[in-house]
Biopython code that builds the backbone (N, CA, C, O; Angstrom):
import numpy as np
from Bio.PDB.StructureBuilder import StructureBuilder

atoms = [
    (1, "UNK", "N", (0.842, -1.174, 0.000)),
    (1, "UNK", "CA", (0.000, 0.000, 0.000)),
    (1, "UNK", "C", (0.888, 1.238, 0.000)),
    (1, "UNK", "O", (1.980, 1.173, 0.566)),
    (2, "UNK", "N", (0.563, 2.164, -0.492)),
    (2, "UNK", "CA", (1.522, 3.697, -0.661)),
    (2, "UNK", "C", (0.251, 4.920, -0.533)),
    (2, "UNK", "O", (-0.884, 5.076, -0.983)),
    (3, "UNK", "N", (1.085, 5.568, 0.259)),
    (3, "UNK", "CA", (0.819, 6.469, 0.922)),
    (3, "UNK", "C", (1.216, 8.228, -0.076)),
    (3, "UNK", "O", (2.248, 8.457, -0.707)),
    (4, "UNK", "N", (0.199, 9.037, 0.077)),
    (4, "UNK", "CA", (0.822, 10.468, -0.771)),
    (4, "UNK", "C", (1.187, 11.032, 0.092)),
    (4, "UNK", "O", (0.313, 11.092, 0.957)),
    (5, "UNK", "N", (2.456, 11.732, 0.470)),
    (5, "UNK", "CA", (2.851, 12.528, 1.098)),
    (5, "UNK", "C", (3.898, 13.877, 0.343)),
    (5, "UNK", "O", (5.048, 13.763, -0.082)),
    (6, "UNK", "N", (3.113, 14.983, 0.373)),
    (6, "UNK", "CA", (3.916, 15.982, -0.282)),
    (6, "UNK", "C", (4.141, 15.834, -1.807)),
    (6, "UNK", "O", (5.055, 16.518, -2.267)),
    (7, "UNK", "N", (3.520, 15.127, -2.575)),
    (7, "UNK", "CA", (3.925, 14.158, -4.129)),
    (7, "UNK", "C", (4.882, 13.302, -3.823)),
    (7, "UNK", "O", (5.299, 12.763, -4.848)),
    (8, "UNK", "N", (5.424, 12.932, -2.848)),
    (8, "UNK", "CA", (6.322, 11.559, -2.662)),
    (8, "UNK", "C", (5.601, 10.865, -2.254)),
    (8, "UNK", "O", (4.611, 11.333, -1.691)),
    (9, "UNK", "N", (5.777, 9.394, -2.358)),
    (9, "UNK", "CA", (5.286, 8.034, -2.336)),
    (9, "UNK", "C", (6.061, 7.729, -1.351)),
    (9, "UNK", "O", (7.285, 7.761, -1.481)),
    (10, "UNK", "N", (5.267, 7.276, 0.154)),
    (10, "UNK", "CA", (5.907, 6.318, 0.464)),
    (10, "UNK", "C", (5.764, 5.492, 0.655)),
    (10, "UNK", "O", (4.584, 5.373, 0.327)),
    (11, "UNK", "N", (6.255, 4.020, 1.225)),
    (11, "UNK", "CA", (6.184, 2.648, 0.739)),
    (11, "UNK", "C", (5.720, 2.685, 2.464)),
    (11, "UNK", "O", (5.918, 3.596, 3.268)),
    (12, "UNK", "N", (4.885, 1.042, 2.735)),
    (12, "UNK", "CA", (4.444, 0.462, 3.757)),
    (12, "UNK", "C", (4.900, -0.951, 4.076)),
    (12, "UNK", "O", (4.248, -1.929, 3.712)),
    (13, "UNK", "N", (5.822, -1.022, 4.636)),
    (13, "UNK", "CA", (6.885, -2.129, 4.658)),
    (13, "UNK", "C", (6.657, -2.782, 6.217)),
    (13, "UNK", "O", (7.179, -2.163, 7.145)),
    (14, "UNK", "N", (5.829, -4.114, 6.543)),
    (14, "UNK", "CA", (6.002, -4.409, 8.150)),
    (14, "UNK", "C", (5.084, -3.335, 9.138)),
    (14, "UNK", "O", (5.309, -3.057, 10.316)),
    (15, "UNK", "N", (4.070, -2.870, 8.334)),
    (15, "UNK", "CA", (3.445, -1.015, 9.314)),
    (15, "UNK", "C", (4.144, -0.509, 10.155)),
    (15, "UNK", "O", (3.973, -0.161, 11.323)),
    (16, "UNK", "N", (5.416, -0.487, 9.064)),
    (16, "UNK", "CA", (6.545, 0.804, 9.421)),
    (16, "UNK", "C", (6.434, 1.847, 7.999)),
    (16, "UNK", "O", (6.606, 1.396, 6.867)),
    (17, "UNK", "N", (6.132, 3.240, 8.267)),
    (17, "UNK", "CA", (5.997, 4.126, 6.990)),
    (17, "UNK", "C", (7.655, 4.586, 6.610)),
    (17, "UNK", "O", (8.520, 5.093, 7.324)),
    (18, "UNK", "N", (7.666, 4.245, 5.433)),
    (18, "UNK", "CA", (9.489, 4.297, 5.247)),
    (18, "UNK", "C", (9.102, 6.077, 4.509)),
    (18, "UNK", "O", (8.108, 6.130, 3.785)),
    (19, "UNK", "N", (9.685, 7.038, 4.676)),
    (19, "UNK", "CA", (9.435, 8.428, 4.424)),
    (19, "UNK", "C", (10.300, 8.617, 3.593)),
    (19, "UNK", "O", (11.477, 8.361, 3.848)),
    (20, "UNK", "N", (9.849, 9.178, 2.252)),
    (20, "UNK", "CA", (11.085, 9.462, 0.863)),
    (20, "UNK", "C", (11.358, 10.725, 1.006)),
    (20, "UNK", "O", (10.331, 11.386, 1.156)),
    (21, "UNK", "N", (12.418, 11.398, 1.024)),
    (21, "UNK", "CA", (12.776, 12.393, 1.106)),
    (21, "UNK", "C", (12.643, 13.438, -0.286)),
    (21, "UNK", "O", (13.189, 12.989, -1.293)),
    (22, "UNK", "N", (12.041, 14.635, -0.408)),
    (22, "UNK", "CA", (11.288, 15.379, -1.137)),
    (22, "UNK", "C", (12.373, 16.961, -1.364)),
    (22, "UNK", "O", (12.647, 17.795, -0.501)),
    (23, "UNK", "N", (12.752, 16.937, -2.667)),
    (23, "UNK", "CA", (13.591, 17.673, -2.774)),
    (23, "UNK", "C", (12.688, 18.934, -2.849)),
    (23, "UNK", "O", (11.587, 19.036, -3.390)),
    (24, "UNK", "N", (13.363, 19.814, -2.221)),
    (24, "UNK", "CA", (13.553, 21.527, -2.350)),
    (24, "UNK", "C", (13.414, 22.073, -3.924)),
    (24, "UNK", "O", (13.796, 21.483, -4.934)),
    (25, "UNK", "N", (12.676, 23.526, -3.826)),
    (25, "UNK", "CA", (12.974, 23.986, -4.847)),
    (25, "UNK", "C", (14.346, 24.505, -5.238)),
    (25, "UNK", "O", (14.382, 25.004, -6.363)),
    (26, "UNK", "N", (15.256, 24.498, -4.690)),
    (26, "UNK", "CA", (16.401, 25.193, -4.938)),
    (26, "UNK", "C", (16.742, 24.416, -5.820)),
    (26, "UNK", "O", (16.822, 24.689, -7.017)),
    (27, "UNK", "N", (17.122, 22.708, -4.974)),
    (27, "UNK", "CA", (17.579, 21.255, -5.181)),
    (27, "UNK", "C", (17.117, 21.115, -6.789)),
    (27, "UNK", "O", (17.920, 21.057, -7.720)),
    (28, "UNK", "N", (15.715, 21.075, -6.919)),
    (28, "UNK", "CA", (15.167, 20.877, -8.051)),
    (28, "UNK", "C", (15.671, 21.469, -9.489)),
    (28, "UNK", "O", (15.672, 21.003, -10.628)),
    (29, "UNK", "N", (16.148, 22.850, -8.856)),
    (29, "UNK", "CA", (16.519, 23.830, -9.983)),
    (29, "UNK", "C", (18.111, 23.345, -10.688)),
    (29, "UNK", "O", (18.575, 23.146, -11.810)),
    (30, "UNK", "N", (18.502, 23.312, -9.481)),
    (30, "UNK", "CA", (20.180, 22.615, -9.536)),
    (30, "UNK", "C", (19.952, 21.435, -10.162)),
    (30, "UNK", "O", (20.282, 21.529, -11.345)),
    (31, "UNK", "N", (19.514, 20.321, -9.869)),
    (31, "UNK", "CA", (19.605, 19.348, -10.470)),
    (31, "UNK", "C", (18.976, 19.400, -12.093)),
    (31, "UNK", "O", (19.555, 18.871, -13.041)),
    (32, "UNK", "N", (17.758, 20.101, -12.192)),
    (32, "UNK", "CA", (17.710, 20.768, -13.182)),
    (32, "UNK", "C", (18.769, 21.018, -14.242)),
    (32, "UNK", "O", (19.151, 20.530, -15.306)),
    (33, "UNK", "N", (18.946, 21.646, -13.730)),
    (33, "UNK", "CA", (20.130, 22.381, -14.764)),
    (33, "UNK", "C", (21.577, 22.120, -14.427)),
    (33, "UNK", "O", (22.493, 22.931, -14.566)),
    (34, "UNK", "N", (21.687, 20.673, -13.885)),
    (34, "UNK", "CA", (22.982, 19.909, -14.380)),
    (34, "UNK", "C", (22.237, 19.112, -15.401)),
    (34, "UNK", "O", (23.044, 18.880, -16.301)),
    (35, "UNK", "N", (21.252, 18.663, -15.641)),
    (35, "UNK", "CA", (20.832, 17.528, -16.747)),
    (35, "UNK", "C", (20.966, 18.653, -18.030)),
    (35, "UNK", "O", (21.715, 18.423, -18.979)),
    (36, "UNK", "N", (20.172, 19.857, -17.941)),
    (36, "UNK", "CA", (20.770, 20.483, -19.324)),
    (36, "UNK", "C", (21.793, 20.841, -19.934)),
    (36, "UNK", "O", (22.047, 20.943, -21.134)),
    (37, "UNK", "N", (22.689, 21.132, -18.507)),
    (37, "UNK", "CA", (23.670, 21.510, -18.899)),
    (37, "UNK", "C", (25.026, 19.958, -19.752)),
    (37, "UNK", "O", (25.960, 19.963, -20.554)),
    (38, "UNK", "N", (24.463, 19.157, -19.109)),
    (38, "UNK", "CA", (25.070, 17.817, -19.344)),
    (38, "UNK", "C", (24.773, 17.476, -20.738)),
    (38, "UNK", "O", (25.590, 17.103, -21.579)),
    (39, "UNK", "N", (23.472, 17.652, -20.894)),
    (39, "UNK", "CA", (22.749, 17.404, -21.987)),
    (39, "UNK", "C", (23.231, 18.371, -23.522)),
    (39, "UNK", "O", (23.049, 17.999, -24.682)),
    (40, "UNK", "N", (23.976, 19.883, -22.990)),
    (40, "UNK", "CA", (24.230, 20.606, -23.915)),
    (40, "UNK", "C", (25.924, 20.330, -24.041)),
    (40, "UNK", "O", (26.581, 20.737, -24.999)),
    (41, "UNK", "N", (26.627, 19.391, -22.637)),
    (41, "UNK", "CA", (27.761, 19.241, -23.465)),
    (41, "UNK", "C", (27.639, 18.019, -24.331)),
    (41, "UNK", "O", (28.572, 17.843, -25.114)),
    (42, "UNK", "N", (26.568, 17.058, -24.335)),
    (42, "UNK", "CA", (26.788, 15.886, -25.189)),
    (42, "UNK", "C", (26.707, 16.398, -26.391)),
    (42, "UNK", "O", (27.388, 15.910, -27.293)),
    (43, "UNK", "N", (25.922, 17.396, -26.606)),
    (43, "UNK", "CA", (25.370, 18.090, -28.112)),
    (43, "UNK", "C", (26.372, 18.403, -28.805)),
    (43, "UNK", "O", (26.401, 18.092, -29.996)),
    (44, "UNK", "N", (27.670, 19.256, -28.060)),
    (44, "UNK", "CA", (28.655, 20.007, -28.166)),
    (44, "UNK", "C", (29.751, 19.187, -28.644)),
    (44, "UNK", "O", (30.352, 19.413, -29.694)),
    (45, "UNK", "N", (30.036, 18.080, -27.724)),
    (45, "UNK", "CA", (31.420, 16.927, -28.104)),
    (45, "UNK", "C", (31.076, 16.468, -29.730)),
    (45, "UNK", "O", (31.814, 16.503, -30.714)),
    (46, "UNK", "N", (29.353, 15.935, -29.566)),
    (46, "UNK", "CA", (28.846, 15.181, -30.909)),
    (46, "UNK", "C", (29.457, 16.100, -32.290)),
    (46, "UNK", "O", (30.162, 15.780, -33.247)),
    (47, "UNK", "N", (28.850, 17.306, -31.891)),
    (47, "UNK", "CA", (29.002, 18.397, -32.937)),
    (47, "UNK", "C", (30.665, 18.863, -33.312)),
    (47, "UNK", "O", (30.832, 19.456, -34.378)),
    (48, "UNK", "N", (31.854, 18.590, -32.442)),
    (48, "UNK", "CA", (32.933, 18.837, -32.255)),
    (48, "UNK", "C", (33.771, 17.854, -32.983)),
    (48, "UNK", "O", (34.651, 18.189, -33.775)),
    (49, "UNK", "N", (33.438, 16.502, -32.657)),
    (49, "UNK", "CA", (33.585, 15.156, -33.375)),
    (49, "UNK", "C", (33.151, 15.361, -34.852)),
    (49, "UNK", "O", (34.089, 15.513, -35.634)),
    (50, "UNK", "N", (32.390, 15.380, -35.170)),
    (50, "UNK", "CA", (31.731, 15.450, -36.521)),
    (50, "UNK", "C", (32.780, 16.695, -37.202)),
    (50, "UNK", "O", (33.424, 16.440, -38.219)),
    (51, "UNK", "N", (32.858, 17.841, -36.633)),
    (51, "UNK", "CA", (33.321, 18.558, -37.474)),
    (51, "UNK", "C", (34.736, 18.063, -38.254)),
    (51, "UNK", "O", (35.032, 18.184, -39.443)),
    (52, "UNK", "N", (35.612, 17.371, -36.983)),
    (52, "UNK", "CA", (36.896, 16.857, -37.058)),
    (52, "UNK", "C", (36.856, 15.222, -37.750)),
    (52, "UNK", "O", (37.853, 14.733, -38.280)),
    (53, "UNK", "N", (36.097, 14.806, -37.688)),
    (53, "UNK", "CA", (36.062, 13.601, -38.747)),
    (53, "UNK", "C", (36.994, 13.710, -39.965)),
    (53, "UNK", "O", (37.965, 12.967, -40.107)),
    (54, "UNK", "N", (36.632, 14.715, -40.876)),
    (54, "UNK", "CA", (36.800, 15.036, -42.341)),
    (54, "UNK", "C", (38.487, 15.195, -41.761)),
    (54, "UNK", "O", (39.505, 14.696, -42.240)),
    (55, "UNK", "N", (38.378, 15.779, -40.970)),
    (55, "UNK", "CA", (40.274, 16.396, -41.159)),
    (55, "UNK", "C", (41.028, 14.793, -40.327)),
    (55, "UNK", "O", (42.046, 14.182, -40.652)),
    (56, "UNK", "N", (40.059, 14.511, -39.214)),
    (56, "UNK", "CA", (41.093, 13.109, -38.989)),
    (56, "UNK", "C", (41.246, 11.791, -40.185)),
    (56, "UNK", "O", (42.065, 10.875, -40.263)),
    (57, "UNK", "N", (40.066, 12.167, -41.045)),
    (57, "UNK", "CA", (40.401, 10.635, -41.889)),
    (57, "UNK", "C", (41.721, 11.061, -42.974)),
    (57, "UNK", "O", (42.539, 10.342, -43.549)),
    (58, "UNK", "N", (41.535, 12.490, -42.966)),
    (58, "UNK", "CA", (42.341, 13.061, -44.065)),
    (58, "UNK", "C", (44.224, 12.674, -43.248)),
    (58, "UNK", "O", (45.079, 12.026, -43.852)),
    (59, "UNK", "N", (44.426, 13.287, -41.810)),
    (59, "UNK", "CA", (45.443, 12.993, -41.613)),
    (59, "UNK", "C", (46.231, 11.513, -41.143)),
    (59, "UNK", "O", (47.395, 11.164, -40.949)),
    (60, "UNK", "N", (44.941, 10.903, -41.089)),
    (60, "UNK", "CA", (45.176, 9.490, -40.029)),
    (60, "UNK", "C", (45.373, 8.503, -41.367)),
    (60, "UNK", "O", (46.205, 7.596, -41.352)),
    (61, "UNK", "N", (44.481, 8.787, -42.584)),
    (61, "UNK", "CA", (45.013, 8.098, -43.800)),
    (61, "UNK", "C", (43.948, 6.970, -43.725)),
    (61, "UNK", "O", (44.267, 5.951, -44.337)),
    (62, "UNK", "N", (43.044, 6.956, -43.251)),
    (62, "UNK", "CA", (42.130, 5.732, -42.612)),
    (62, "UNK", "C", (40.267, 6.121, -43.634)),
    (62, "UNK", "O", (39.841, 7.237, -43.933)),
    (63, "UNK", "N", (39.789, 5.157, -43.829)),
    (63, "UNK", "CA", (38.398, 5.360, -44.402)),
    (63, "UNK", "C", (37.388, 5.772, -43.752)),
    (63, "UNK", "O", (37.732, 5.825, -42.571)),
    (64, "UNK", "N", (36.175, 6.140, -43.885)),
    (64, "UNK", "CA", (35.170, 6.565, -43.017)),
    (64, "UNK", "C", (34.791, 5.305, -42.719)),
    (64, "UNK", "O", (33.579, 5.484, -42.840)),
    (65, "UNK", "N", (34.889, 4.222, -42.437)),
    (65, "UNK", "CA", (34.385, 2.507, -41.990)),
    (65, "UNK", "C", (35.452, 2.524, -40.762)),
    (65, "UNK", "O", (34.937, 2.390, -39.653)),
    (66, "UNK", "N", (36.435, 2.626, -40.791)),
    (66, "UNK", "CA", (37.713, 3.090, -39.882)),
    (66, "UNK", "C", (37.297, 3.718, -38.651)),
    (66, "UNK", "O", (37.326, 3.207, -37.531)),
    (67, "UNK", "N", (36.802, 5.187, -39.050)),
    (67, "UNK", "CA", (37.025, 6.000, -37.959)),
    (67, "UNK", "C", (35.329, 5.487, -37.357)),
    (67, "UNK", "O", (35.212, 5.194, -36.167)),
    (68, "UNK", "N", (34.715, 5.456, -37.828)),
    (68, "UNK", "CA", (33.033, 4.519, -37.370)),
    (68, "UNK", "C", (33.296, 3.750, -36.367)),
    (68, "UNK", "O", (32.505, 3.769, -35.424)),
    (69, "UNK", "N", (34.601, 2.780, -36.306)),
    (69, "UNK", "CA", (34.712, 1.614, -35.330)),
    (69, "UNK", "C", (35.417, 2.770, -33.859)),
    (69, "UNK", "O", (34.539, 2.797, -32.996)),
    (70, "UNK", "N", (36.003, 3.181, -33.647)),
    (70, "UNK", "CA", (36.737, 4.183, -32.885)),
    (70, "UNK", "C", (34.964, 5.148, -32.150)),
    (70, "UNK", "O", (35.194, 5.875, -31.183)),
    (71, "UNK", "N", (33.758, 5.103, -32.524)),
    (71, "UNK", "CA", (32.364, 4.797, -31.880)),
    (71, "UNK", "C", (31.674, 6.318, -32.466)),
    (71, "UNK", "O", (30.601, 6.611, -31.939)),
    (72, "UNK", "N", (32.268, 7.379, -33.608)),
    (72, "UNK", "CA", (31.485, 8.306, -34.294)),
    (72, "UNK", "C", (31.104, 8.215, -35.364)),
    (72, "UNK", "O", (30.417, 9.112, -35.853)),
]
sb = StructureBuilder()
sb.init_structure("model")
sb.init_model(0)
sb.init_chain("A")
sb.init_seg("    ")
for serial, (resi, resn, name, xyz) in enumerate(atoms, 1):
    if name == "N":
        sb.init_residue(resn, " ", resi, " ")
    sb.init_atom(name, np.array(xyz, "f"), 0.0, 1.0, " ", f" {name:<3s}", serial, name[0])
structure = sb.get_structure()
């Protein structure tokens, strides 16, 4: 059985109420905006990689099947 408390769920284990701890707005914001910010460096490396493809196959001497296995 689960219980609403505050929009956290908590669980009923033995009718002992186990209490989930309910983040803050501050918390929320922060964590927030490490996922975007995380999210805007994956965008960034992807986009960084790609640009340098063309010039690494050119200096590395290797095919685009090549640099694919190496995981871009």
């Amino acid at each position: 059985m689960a219980i609403e408390s505050q929009g956290a769920v908590c669980a009923k284990s033995d009718n002992t109420v186990v209490e989930s701890q309910v983040l803050s707005e501050g918390s929320r914001k922060l964590v927030t905006l490490a996922v975007m910010l995380s999210a805007i460096m994956v965008l960034l490396d992807m986009t960084i990689a790609n640009v340098a493809l063309p010039h690494m196959m050119g200096a590395l001497g290797v095919t685009s099947d090549q640099i694919r296995s190496l995981g871009y």
